[in-house]
SEKOLSE-568800 format. One record per residue: x, y, z of N, C-alpha, C in turn; residue in one letter. Coordinates in steps of 0.2 Angstrom, whole numbers, plus 5000, padded with zeros to 4 digits. Layout:
n.px	n.py	n.pz	ca.px	ca.py	ca.pz	c.px	c.py	c.pz	residuo
X	Y	Z	X	Y	Z	X	Y	Z	A
...
This chain:
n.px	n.py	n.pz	ca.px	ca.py	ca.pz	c.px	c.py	c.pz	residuo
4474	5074	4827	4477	5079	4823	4484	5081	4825	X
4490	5082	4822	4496	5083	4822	4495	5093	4825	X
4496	5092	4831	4496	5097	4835	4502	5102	4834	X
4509	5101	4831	4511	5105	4828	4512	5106	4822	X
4505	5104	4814	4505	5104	4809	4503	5113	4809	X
4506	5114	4801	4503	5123	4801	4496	5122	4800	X
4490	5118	4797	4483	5117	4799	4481	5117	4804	X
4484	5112	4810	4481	5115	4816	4483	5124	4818	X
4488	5127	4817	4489	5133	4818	4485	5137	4816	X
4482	5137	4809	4478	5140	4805	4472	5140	4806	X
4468	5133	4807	4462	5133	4812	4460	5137	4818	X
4467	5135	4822	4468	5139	4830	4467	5147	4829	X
4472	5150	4823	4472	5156	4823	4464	5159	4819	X
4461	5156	4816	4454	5156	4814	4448	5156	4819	X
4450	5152	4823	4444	5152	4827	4445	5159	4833	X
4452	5158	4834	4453	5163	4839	4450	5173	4836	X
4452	5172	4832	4450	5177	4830	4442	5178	4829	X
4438	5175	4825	4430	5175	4827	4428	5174	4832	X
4430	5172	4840	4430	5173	4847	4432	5179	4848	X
4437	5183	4847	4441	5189	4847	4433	5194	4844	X
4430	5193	4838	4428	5198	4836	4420	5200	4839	X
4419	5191	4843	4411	5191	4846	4410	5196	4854	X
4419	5195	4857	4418	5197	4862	4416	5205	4864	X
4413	5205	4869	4412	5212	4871	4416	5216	4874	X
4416	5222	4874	4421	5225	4880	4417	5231	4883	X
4418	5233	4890	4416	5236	4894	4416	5242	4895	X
4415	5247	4896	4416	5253	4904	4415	5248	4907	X
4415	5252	4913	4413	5249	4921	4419	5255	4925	X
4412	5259	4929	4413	5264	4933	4410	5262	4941	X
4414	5262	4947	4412	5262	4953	4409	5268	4955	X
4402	5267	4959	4399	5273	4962	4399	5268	4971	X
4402	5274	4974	4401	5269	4982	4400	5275	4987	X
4398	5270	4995	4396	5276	4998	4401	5274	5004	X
4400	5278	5008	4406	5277	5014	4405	5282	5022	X
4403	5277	5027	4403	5282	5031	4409	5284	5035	X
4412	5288	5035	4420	5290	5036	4421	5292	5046	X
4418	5289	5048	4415	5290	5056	4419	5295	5058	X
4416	5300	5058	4420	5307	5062	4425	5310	5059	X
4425	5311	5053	4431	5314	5050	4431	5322	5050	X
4433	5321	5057	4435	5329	5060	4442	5334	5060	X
4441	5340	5058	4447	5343	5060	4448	5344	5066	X
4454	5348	5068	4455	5349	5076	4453	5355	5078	X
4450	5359	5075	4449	5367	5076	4443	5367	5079	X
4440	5370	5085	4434	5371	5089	4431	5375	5085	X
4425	5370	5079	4419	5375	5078	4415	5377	5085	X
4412	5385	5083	4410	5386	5091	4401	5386	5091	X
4398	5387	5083	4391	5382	5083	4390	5376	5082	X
4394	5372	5084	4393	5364	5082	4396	5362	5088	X
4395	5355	5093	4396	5351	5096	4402	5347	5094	X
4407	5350	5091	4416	5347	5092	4420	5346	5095	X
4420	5351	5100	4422	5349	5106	4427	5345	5106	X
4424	5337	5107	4429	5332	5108	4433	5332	5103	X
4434	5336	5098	4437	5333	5092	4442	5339	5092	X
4445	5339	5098	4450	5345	5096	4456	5343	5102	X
4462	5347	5100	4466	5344	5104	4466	5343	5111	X
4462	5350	5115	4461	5350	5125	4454	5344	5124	X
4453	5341	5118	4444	5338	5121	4445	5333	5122	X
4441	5329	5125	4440	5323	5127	4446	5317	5122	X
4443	5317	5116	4449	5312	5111	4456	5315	5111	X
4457	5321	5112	4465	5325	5112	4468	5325	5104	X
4462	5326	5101	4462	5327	5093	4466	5328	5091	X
4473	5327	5089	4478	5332	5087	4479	5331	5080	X
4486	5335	5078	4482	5339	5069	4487	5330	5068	X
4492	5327	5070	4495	5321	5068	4490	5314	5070	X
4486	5316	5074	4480	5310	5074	4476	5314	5068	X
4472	5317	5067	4469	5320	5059	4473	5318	5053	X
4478	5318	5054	4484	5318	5047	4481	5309	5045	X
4485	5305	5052	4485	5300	5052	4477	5294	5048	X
4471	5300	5051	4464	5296	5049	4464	5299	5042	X
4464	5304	5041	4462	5307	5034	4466	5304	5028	X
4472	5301	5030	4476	5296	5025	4473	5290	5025	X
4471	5288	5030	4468	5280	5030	4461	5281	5025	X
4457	5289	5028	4452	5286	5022	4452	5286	5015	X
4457	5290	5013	4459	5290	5007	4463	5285	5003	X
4465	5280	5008	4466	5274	5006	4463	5268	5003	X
4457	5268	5009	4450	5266	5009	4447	5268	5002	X
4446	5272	4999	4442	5276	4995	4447	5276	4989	X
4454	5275	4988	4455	5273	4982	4455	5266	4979	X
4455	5262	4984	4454	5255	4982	4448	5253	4980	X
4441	5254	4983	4434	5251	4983	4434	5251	4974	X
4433	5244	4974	4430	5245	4967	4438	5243	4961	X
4444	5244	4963	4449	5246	4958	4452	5239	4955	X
4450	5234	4959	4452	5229	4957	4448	5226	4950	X
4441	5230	4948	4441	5228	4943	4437	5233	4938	X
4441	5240	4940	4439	5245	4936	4446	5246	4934	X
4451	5244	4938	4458	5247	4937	4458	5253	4939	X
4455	5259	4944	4457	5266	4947	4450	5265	4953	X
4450	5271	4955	4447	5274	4958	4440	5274	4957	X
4434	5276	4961	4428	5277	4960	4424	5283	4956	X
4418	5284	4953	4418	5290	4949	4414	5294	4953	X
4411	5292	4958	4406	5294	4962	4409	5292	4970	X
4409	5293	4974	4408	5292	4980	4404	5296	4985	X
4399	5293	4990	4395	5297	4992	4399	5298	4999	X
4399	5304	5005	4402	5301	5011	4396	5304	5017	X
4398	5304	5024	4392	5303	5030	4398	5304	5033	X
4396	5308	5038	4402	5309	5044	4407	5314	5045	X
4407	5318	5040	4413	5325	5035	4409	5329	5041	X
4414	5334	5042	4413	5339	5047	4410	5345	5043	X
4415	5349	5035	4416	5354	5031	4420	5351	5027	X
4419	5357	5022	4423	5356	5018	4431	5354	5018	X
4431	5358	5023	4443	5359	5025	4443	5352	5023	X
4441	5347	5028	4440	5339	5028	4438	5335	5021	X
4437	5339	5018	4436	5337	5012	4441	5337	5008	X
4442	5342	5007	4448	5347	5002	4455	5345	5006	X
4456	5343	5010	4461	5338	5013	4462	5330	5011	X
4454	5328	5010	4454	5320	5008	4455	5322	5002	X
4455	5324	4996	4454	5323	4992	4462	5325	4989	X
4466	5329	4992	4472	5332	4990	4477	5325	4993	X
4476	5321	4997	4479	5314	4999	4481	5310	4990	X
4488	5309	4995	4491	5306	4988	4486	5301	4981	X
4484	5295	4986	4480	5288	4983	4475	5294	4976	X
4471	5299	4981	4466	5300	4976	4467	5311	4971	X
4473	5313	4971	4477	5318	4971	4475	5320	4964	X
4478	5315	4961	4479	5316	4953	4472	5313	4948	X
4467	5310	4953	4463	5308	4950	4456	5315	4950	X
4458	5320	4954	4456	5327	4951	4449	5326	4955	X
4446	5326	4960	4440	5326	4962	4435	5332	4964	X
4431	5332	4963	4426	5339	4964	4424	5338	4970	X
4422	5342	4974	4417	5340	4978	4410	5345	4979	X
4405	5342	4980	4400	5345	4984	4396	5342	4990	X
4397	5349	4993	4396	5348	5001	4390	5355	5002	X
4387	5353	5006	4380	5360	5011	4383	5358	5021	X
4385	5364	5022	4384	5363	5030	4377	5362	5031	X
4375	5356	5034	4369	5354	5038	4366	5356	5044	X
4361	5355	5046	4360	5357	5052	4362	5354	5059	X
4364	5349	5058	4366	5345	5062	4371	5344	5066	X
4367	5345	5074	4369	5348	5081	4377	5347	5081	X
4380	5342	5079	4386	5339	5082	4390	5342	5074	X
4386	5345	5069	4391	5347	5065	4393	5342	5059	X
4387	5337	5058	4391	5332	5051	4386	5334	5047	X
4391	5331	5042	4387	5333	5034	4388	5325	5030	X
4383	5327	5026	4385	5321	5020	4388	5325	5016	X
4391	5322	5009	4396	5326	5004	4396	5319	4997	X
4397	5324	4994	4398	5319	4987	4402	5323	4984	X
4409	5316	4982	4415	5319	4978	4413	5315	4969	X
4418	5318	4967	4417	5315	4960	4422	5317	4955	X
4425	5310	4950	4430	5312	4943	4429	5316	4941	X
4430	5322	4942	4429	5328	4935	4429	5326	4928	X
4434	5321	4926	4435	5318	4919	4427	5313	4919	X
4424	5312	4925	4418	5307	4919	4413	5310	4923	X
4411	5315	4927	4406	5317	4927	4407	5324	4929	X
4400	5328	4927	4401	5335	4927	4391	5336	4930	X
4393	5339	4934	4389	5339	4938	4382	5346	4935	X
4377	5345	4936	4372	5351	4930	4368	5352	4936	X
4365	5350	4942	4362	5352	4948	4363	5350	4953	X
4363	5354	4960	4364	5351	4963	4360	5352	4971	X
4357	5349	4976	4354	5354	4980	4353	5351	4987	X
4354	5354	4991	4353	5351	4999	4346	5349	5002	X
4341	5345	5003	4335	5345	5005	4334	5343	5012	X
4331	5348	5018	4333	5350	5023	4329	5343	5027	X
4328	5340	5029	4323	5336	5034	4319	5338	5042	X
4315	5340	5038	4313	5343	5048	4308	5338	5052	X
4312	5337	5055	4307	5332	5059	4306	5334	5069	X
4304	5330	5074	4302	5332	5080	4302	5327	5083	X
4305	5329	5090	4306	5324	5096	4298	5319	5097	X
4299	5312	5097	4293	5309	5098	4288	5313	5103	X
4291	5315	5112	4288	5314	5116	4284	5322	5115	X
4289	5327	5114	4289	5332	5114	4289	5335	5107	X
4281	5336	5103	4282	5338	5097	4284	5344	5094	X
4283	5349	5099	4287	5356	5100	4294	5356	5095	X
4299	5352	5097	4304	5352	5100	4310	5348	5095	X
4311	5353	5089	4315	5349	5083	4322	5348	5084	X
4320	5341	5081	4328	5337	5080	4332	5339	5074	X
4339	5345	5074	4342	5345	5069	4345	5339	5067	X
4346	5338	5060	4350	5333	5061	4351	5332	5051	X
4355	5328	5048	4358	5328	5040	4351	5330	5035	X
4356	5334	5031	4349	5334	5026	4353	5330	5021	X
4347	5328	5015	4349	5324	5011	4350	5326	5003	X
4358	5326	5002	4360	5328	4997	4358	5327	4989	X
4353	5330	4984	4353	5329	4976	4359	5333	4973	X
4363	5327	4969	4365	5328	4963	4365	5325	4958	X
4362	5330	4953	4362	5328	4945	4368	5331	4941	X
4367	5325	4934	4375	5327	4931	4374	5323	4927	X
4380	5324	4921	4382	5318	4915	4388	5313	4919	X
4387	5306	4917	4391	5302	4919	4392	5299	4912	X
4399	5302	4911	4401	5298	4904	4395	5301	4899	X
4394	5308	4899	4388	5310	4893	4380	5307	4893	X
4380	5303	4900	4374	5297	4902	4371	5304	4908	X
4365	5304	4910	4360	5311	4915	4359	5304	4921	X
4360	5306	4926	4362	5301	4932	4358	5307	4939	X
4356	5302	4943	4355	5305	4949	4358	5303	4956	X
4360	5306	4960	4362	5305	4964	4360	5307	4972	X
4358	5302	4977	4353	5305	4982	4358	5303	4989	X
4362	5307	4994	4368	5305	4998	4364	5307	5004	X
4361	5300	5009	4359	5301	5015	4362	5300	5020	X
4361	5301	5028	4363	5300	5033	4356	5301	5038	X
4353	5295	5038	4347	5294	5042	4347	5297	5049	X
4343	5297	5053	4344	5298	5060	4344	5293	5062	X
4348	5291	5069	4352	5287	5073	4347	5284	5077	X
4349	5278	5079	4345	5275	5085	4344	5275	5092	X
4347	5282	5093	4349	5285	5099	4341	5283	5103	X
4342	5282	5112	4337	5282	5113	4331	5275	5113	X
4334	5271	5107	4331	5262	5104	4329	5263	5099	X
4329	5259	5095	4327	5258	5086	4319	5259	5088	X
4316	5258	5091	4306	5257	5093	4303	5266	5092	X
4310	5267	5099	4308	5276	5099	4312	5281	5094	X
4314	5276	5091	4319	5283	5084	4316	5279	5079	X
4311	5275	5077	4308	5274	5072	4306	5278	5068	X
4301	5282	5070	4299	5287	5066	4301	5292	5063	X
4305	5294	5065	4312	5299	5065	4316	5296	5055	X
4316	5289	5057	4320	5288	5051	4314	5285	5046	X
4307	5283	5048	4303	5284	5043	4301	5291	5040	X
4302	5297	5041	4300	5305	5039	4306	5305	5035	X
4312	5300	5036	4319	5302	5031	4317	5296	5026	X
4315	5292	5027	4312	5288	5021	4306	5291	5018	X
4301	5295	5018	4296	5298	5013	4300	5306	5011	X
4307	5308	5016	4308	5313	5010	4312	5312	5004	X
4316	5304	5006	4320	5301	5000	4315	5302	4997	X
4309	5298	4997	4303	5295	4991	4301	5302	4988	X
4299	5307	4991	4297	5313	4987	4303	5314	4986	X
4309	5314	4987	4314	5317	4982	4313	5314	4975	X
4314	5306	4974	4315	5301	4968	4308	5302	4965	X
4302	5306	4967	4296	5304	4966	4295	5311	4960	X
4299	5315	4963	4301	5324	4961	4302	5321	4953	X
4308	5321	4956	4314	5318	4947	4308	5313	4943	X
4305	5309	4945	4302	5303	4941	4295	5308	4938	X
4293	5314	4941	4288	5316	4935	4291	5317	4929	X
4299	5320	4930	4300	5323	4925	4303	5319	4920	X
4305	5314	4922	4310	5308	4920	4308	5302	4922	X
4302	5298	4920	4297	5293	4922	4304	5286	4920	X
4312	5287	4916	4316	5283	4916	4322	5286	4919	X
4320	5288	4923	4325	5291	4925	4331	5288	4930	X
4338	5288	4929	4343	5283	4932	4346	5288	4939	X
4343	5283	4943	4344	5287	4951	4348	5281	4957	X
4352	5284	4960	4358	5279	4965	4354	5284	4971	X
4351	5281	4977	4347	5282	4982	4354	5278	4989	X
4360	5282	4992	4365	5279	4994	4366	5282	5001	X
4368	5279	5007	4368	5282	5011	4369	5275	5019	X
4370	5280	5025	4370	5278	5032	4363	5278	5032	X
4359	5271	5033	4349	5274	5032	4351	5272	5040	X
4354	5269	5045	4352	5268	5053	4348	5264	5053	X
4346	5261	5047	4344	5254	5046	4344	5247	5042	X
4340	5243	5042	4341	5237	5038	4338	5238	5032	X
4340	5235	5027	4335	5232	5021	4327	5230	5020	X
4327	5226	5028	4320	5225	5029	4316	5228	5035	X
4319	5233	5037	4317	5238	5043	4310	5244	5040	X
4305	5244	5042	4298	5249	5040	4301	5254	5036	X
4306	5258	5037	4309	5263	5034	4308	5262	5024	X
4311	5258	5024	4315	5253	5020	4310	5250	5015	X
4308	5246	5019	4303	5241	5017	4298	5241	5016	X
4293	5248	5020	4287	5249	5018	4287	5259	5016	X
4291	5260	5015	4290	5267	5013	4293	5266	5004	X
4300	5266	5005	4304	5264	4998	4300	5259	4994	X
4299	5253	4997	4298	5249	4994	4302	5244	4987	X
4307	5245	4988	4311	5242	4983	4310	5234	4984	X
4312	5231	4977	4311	5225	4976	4319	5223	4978	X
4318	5215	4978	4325	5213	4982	4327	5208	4976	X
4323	5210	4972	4325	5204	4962	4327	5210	4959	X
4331	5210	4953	4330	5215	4947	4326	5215	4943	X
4325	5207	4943	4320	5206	4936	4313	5208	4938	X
4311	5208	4931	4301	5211	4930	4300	5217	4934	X
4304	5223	4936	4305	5228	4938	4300	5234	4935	X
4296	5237	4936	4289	5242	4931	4293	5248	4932	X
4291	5253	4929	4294	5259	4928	4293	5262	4935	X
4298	5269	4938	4298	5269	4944	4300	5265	4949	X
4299	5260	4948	4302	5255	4955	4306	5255	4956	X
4310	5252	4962	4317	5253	4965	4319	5245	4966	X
4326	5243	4965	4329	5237	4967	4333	5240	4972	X
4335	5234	4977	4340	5235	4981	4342	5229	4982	X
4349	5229	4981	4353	5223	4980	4359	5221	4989	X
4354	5225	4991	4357	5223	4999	4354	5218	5003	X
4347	5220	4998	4342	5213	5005	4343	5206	5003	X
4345	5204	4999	4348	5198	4999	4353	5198	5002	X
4359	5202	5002	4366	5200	5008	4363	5200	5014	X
4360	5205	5017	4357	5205	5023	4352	5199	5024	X
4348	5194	5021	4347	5189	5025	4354	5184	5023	X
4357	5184	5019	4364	5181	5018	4367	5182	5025	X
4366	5187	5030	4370	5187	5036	4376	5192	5035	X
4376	5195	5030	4380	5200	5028	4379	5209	5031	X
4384	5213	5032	4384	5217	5035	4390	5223	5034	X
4387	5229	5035	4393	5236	5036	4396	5236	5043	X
4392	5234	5050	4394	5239	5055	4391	5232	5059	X
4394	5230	5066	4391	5227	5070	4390	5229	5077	X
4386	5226	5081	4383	5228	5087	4380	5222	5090	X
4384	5221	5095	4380	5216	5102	4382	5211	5099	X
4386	5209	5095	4386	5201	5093	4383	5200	5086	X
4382	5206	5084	4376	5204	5078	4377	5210	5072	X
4375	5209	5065	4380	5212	5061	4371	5218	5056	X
4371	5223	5057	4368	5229	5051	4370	5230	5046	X
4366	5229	5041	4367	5232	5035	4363	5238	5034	X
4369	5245	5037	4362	5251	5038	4366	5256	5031	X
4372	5254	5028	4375	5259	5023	4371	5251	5016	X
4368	5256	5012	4364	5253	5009	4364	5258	5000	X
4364	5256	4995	4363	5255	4989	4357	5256	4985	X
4351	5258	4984	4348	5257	4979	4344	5261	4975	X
4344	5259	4969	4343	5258	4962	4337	5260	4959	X
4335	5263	4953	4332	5263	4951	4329	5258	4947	X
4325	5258	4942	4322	5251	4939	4328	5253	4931	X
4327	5257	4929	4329	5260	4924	4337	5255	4923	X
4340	5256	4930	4348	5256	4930	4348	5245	4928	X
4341	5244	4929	4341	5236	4932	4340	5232	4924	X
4339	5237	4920	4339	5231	4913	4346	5231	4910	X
4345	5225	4906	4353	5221	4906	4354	5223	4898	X
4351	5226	4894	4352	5232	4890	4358	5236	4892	X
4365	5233	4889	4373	5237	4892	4373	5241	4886	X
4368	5244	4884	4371	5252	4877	4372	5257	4882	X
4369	5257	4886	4369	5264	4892	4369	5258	4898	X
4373	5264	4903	4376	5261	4909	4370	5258	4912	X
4370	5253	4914	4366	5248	4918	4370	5245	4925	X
4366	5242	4931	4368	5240	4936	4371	5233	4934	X
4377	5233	4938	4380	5225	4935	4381	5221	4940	X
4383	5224	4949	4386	5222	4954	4387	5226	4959	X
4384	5222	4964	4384	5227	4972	4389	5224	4978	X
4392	5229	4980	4396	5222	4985	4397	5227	4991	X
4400	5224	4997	4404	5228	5002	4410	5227	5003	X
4413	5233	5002	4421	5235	5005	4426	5230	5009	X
4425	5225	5010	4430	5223	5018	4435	5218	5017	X
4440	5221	5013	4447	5219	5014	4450	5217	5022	X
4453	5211	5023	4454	5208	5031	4457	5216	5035	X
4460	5220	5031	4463	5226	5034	4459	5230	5039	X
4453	5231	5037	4446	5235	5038	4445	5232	5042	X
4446	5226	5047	4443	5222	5050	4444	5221	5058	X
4442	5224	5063	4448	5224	5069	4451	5217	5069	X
4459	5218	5071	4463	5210	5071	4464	5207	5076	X
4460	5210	5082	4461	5206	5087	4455	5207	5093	X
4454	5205	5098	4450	5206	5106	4444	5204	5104	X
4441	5205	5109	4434	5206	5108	4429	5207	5102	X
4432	5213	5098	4428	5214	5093	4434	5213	5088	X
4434	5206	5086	4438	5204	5082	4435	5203	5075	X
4437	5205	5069	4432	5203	5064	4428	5211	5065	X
4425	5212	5067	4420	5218	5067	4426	5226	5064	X
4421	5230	5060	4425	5236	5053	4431	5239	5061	X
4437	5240	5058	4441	5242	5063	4441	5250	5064	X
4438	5254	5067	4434	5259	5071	4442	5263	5073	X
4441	5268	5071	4447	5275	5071	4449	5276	5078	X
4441	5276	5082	4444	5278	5090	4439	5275	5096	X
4443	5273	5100	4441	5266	5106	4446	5267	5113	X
4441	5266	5118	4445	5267	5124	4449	5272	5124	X
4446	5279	5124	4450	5285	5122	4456	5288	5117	X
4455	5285	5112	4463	5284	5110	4461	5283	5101	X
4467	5284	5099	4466	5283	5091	4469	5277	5093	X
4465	5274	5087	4467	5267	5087	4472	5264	5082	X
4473	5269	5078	4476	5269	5071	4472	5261	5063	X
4463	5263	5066	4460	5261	5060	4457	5265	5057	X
4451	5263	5055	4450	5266	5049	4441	5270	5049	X
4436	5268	5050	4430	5268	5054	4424	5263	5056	X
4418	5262	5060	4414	5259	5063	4411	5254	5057	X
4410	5257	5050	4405	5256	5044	4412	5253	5041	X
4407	5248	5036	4413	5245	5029	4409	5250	5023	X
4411	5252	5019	4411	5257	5012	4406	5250	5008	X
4402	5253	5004	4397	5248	5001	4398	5250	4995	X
4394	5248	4988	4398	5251	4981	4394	5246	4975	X
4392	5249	4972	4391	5247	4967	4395	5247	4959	X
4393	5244	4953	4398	5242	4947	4391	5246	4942	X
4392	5250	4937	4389	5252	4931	4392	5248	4925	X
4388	5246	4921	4393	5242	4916	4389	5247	4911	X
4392	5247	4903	4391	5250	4898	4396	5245	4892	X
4392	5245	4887	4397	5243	4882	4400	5249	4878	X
4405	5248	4876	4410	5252	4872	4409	5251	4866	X
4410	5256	4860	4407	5258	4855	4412	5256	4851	X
């Protein structure tokens, strides 16, 4: 064929056009979660364990060390996800927020200003004064309930003897006119060894499940993001035998849960390292509902982790490993311990 005859052109322009008409076009909204390790102000709360986090303490906290981290996570947190949403996330869970101030300070930060974000935050009980928090687009979601569910648990040796510590955030809302739920934890730590703070983070695994268990009377299809620091793995008892989410999408039964981390997690993939060896404790999962591939309503399309080379320390010892805010006394000028994790909702456009 004479490849510049007007026939070839006219063919070209025919076909391209019936390809133009088949194709689909998208939403696609990030929802992520991000543990912000210590994002304190410098002001001595005097019921919480701060302390360090003030100018006379131990870190020598000052309001231009503050300045400094609170710009970096707000950097961190415009980008997750923008590379193929083009802005910002619509959801973002956080862990490590002191108050509100720290909040209302991230989110007035240039990167995320004008993208107008809401927040909801509950001071927690917890000793050292962190909270979990979930911000959010006012333009795509509007939030219809929302509520703190408290965790009471107790010292293994000493049953007497309760351990404050995060309670775990429900928010319900429309996302893009879509009813979404949303569940922002912060496990209890491995203080002590993963053996004897086990059950500590199994009692935060059966109050997730009676949270989603809550929602699913009423809403037996109900679209639920379960997001959070769990202080463990994908495959760890918590996880594993309590949630029980599956590690495929497919053939999913009503109520079940996927989680699209326990595959990167035997992949060798990870948020946070230790001793040489890499957790996947900031973790993602799903409802069954979010997991068919039915895109008329928002559905699950892609799970990933955060870790641009930047996020990464660039040198020493812990070379490679999430570039951590503060070390050997000192701001370090990174970012935190954890990589920011994140999911993609995809929808077809009308």
């Amino acid at each position: 064929m004479n490849f510049k005859s007007p026939l070839f052109f006219l063919l070209f322009f025919a076909f391209t056009l019936v390809n133009a008409q088949q194709k689909k076009e998208y939403k696609v909204n990030t929802i992520a979660f991000y543990n912000v390790e210590n994002l304190f102000d410098t002001e001595n709360d005097p019921i919480t364990y701060d302390d360090d986090r003030t100018p006379d303490g131990k870190d020598h906290w000052t309001e231009e060390i503050y300045a400094a981290k609170v710009k970096n996570m707000a950097k961190v947190i415009s980008e997750i996800g923008a590379d193929v949403t083009g802005t910002t996330p619509a959801i973002i869970g956080l862990c490590e927020t002191e108050n509100r101030k720290v909040l209302e300070d991230l989110v007035n930060q240039e990167p995320l200003l004008k993208k107008d974000y809401g927040i909801i935050q509950f001071d927690s009980p917890d000793r050292r004064g962190i909270d979990v928090a979930l911000l959010y687009q006012k333009r795509l979601f509007t939030p219809t309930n929302y509520k703190a569910h408290e965790l009471i648990i107790y010292d293994n040796v000493e049953t007497t003897k309760r351990i404050f510590t995060r309670d775990q955030l429900v928010v319900s809302g429309m996302l893009d006119g879509e009813k979404m739920h949303f569940i922002v934890n912060h496990w209890p730590s491995r203080s002590g060894g993963e053996a004897r703070s086990r059950q500590k983070r199994i009692s935060a695994a059966k109050l997730n499940k009676h949270i989603m268990d809550s929602i699913f009377v009423d809403e037996p299809y109900a679209k639920i993001i379960t997001m959070g620091d769990l202080n463990d793995d994908p495959t760890s008892p918590s996880v594993r035998d309590v949630l029980k989410p599956k590690s495929e999408r497919d053939g999913l039964q009503m109520k079940q849960l996927y989680n699209p981390m326990e595959n990167m997690f035997k992949e060798g993939l990870g948020t946070l390292a230790w001793r040489d060896g890499w957790n996947l404790f900031d973790q993602m999962i799903i409802s069954a509902e979010l997991t068919k591939k039915d895109y008329s309503s928002y559905r699950f399309y892609k799970a990933g982790i955060y870790n641009p080379s930047y996020l990464a320390n660039p040198r020493g010892q812990y070379k490679g490993y999430p570039y951590r805010s503060f070390g050997n006394g000192s701001f370090t000028g990174g970012y935190s311990d954890h990589f920011p994790v994140f999911v993609y909702l995809l929808k077809e456009k009308n």
